[in-house]
Kinemage of the C-alpha trace (Angstrom):
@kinemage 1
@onewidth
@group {chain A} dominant
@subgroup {mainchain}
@vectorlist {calphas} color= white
{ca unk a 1} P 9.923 23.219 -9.499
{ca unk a 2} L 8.086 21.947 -12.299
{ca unk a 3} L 5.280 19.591 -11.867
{ca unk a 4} L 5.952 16.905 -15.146
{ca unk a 5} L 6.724 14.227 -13.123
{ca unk a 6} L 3.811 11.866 -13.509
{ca unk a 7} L 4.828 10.542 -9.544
{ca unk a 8} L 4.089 12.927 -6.353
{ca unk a 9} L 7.491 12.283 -4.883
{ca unk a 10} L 10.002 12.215 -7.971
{ca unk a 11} L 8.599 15.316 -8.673
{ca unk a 12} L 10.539 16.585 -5.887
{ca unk a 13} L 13.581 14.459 -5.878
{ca unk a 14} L 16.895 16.383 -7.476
{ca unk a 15} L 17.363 14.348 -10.444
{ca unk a 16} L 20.783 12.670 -9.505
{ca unk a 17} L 23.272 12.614 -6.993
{ca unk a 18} L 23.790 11.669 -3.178
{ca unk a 19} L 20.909 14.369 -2.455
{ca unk a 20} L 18.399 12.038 -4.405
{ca unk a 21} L 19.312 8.694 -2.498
{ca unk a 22} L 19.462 10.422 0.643
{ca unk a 23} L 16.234 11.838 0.286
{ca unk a 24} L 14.798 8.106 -1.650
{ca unk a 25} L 16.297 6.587 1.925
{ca unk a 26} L 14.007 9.173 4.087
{ca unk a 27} L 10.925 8.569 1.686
{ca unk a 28} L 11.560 4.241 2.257
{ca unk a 29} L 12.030 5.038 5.958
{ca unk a 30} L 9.053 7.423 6.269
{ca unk a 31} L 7.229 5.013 4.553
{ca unk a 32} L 7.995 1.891 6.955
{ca unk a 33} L 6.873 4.256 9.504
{ca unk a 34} L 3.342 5.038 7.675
{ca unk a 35} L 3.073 0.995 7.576
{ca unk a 36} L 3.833 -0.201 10.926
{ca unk a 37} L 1.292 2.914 11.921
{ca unk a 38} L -1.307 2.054 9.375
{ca unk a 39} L -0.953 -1.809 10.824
{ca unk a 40} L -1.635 -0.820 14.336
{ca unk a 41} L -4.466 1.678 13.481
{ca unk a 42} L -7.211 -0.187 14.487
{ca unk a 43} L -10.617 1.698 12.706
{ca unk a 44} L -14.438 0.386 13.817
{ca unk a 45} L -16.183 -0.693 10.608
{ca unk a 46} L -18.780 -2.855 9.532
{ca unk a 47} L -18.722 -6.184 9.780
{ca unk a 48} L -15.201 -6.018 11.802
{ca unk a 49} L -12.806 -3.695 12.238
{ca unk a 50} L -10.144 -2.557 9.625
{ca unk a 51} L -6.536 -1.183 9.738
{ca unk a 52} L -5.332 1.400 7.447
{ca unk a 53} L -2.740 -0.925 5.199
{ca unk a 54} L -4.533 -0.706 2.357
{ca unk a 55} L -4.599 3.087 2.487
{ca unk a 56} L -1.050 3.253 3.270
{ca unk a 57} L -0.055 1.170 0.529
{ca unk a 58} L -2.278 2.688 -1.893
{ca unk a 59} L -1.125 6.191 -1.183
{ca unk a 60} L 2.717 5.541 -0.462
{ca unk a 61} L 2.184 3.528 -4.168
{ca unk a 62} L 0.408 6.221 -5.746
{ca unk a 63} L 3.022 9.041 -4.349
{ca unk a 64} L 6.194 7.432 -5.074
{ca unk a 65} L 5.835 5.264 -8.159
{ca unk a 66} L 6.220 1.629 -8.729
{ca unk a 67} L 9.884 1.441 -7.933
{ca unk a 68} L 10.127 3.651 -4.847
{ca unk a 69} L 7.152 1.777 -3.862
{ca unk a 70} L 8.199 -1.467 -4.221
{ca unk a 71} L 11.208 -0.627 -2.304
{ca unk a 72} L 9.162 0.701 0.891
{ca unk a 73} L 7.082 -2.562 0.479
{ca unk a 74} L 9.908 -4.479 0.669
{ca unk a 75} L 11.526 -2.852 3.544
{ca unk a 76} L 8.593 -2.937 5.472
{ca unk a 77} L 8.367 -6.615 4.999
{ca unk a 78} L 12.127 -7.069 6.173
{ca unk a 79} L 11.732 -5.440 8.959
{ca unk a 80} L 8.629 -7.750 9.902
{ca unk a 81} L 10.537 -10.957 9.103
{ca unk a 82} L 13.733 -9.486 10.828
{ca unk a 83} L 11.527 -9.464 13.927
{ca unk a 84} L 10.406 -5.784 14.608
{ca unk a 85} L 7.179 -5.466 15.452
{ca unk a 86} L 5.532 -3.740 12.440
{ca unk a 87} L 2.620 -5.894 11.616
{ca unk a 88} L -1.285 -5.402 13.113
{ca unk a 89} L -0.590 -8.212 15.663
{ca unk a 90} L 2.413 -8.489 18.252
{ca unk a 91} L 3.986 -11.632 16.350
{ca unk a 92} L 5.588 -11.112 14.046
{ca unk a 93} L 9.211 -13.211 11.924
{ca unk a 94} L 9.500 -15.309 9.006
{ca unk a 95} L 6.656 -17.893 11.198
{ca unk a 96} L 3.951 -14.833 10.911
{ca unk a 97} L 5.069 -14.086 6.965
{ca unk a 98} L 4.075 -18.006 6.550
{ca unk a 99} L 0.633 -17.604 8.810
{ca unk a 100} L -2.610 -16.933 7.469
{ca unk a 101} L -1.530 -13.266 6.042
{ca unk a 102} L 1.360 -14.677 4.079
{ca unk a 103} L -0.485 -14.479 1.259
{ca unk a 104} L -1.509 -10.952 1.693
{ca unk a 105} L 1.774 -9.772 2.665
{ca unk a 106} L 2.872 -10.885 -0.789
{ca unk a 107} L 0.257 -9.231 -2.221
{ca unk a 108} L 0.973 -5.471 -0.425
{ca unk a 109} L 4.087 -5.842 -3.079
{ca unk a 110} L 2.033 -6.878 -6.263
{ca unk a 111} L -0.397 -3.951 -5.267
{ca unk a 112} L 2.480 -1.198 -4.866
{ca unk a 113} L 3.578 -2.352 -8.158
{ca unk a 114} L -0.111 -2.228 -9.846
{ca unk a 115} L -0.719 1.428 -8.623
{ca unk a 116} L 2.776 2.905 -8.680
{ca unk a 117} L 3.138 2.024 -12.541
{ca unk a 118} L -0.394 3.928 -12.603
{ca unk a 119} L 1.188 6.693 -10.908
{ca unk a 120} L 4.100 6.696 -13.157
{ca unk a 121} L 1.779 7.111 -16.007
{ca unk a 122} L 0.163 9.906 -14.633
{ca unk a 123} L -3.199 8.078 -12.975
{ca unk a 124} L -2.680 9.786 -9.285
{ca unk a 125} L -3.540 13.264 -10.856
{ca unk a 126} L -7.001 11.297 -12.254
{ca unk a 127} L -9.308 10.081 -9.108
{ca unk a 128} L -11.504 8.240 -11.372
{ca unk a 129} L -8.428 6.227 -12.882
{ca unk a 130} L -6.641 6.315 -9.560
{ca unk a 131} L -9.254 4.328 -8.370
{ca unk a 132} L -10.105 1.881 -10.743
{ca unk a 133} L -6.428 0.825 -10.638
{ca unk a 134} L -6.723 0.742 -6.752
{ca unk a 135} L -9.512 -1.471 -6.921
{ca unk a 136} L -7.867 -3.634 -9.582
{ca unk a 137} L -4.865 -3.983 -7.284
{ca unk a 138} L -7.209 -4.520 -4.443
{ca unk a 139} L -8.872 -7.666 -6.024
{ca unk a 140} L -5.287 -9.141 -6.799
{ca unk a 141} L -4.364 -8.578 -3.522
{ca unk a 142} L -7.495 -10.085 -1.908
{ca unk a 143} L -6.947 -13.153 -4.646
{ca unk a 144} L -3.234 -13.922 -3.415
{ca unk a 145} L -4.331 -13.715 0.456
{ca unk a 146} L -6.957 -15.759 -0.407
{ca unk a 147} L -5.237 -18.286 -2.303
{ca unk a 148} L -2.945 -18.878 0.544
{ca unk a 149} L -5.728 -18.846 3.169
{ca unk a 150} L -7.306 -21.534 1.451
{ca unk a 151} L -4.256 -24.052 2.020
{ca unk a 152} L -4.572 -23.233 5.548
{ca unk a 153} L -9.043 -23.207 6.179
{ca unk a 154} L -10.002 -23.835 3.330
{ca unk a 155} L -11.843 -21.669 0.131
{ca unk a 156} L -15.535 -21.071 1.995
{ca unk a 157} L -13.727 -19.941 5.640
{ca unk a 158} L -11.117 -18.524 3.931
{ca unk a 159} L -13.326 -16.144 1.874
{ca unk a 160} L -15.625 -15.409 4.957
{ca unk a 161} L -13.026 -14.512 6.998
{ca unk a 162} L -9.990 -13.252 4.585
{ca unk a 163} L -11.940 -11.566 2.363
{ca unk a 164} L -15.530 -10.971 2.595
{ca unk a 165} L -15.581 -8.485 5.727
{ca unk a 166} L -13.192 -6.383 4.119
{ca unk a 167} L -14.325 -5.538 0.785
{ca unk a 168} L -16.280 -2.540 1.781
{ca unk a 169} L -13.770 -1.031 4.424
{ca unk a 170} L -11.141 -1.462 1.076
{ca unk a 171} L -13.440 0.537 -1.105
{ca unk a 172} L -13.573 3.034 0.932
{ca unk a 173} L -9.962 3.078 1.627
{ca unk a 174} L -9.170 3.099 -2.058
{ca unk a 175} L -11.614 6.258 -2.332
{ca unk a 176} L -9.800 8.200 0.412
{ca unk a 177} L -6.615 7.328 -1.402
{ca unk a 178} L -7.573 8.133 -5.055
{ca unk a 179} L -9.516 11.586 -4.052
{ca unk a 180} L -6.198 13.060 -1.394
{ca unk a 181} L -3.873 12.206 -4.139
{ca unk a 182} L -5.561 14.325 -6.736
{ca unk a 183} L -6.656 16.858 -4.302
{ca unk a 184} L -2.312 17.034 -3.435
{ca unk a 185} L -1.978 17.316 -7.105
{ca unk a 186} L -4.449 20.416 -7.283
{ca unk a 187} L -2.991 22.380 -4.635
{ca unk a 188} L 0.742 21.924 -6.166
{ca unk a 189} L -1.011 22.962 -9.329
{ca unk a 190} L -1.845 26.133 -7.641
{ca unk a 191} L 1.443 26.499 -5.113
């Protein structure tokens, strides 16, 4: 199969037909998985610990394109306010979309947007561009959690704990994304 997709995943999707949603449906599903996983992945960093949503969003985003993306976003956000237990903490229901991560939450779909359109264009073969969209998505995500945080605690707590702990766990997160996603590219390149 030809690789002039700009997308990782459309690359391999047939082109039409019950095959394509079929296989769409298994990509969103997979997906939710890879977010509920990346939620409960609990990684030691400096100053606190980190999960792995912002590398899961980033490189579902940057493998499927904005649409499929926004989809999986979407889905995984359902399935949180239907109840299922998908987010970092055990609570979870429209109450915990409307808690102090509402605003985040919100943002995971802006973000998948940002970076699938990049991917659509062709960035996720690029690192360098990868990541500067990644880190542009990032910020807007950060700004939309904190936004919302700040009706609940405040702008000063709400940036030392929302965002301020985070920023350098996210950079490296948006590194790991932008490098596998070329490095995938490479080896279909040479497949």
């Amino acid at each position: 199969m030809a690789l002039n997709s700009a997308a990782l995943a459309p690359t391999y999707l047939p082109s039409e037909g019950t095959s394509r949603i079929i296989r769409q449906t298994g990509l969103v599903v997979l997906g939710t998985v890879l977010m509920t996983v990346a939620a409960k992945t609990q990684v030691p960093f400096f100053p606190v610990p980190q999960t792995l949503q912002t590398l899961a969003i980033f490189g579902i985003a940057a493998a499927y394109g904005r649409n499929l993306a926004i989809i999986t976003i979407l889905a995984y956000l359902a399935q949180g306010i239907m109840g299922l237990p998908v987010f970092s903490g055990v609570a979870s229901g429209p109450a915990y979309m409307m808690g102090p991560t509402g605003g985040y939450l919100v943002g995971f779909i802006i973000a998948a947007g940002i970076v699938g359109e990049a991917a659509d264009r062709g960035f996720s073969k690029r690192p360098f561009a990868m990541f500067g969209t990644m880190l542009v998505a990032d910020m807007i995500l950060f700004a939309l959690g904190f936004v919302w945080l700040t009706t609940l605690i405040g702008a000063s707590k709400a940036f030392e704990f929302g965002v301020a702990p985070f920023v350098l766990g996210d950079i490296v997160k948006i590194a790991l994304a932008s490098a596998a996603l070329a490095a995938i590219w490479k080896l279909l390149r040479r497949a």
